[in-house]
C-alpha positions in Angstrom: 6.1 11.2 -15.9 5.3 11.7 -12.3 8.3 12.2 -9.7 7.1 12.6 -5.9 8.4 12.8 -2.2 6.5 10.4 -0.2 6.9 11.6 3.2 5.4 8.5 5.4 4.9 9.3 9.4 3.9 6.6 11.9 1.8 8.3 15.2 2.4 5.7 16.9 6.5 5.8 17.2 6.9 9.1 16.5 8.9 9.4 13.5 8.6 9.8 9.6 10.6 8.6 6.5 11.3 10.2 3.2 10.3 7.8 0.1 10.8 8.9 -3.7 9.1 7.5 -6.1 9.7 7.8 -10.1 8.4 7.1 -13.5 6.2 3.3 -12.7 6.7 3.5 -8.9 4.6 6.8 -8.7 1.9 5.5 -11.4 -0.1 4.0 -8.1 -0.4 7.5 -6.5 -1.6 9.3 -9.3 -5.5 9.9 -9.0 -5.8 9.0 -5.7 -8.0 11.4 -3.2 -6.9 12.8 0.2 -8.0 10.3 2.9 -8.0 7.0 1.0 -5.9 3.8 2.5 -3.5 2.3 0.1 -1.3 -0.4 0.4 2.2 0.6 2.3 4.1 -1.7 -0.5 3.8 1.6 -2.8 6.4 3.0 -0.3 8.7 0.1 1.1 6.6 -0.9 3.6 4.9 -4.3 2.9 2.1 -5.8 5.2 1.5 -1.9 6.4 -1.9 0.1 5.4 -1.0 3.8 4.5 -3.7 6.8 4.3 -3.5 9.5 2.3 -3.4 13.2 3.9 -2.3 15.6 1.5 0.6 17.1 0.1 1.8 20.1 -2.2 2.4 21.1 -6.0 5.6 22.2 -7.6 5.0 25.7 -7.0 4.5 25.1 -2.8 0.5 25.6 -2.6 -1.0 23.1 -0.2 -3.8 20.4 -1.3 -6.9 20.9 0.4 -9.7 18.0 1.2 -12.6 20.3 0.2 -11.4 21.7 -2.9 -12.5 18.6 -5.6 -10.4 17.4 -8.6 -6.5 17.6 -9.2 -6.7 21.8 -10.4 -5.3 24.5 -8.3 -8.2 27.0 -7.3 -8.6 30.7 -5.6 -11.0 30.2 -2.5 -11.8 32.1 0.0 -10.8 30.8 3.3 -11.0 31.3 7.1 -9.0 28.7 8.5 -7.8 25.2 7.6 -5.0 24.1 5.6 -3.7 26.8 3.4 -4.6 29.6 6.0 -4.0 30.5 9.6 -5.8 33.5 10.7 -4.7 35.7 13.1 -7.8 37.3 13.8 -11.2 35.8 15.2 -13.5 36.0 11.6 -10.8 37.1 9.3 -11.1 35.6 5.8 -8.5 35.5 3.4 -8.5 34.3 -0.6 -6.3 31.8 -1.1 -4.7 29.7 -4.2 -4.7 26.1 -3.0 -4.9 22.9 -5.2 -7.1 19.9 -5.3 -7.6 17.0 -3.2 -6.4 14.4 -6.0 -2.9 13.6 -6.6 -2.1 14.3 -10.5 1.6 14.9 -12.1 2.0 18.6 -10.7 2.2 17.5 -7.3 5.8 16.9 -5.9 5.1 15.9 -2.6 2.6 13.5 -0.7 2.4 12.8 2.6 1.2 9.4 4.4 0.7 8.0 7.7 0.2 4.8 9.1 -2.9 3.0 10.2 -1.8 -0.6 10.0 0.6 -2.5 10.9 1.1 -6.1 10.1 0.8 -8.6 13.0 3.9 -9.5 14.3 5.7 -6.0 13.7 8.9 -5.3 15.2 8.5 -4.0 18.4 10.1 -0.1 19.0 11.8 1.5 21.8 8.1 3.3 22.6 6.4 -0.1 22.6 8.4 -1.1 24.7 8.8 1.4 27.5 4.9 1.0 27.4 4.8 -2.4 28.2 7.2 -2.3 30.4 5.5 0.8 32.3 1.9 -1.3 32.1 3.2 -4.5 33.4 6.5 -3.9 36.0 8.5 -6.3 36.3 8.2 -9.1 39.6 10.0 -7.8 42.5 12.3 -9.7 44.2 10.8 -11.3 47.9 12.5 -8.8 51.0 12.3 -10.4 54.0 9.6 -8.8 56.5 10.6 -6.1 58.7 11.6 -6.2 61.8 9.4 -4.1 64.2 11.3 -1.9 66.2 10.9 -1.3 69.6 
């Protein structure tokens, strides 16, 4: 049966958490494509609204949005995920997998869109609210011209 690594990352506070899912937990995962918005209960996170991004087989290659179905293919590439060129127009072929999670992939990796209303409130949240509305000075008297 399936056994993945869900790494989840929030944008918004800067920090990611490490998930993994067995046996009936993983069922939900299996089949789904890169960029579709699941419910964050999967992973522990009830109320939230996760989306897909990608993630990697048990042999390390990257999955890769434009290459359809769950099989691991040899493209040619010239950038993008699976490839960095060094070179302006250099083109490399590349053995990448699918952009559907099946039972060879070992890790997936999330982020969050949604939160539920009401969320706790982080230290970045804060700080920002803070920064947007400072807080009421207290009254100084005038100065006194000097003369």
């Amino acid at each position: 049966m399936a056994k993945f690594k869900v790494i989840v990352s929030d944008a918004e506070t800067g920090t990611s958490k490490v998930v993994e899912l067995q046996e009936a937990r993983a069922a939900p995962l299996v089949s789904k494509k890169i960029g579709e918005v699941i419910d964050g209960a999967i992973v522990d996170m009830p109320g939230h609204k996760v989306q897909l991004m990608g993630g990697s087989d048990k042999d390390g290659f990257p999955m890769r949005p434009s290459v359809h179905g769950g099989v691991r293919r040899r493209i040619v590439l010239s950038g993008g995920v699976g490839f960095n060129p060094t070179d302006d127009g250099m083109r490399r072929r590349k053995t990448v997998r699918g952009n559907i999670v099946t039972e060879e992939i070992v890790q997936v990796n999330l982020k969050v869109v949604e939160k539920p209303k009401g969320a706790k409130e982080t230290k970045k949240t804060k700080e920002k609210k803070e920064e947007k509305s400072p807080a009421p000075k207290e009254s100084e008297p005038p100065a006194q011209p000097t003369a």
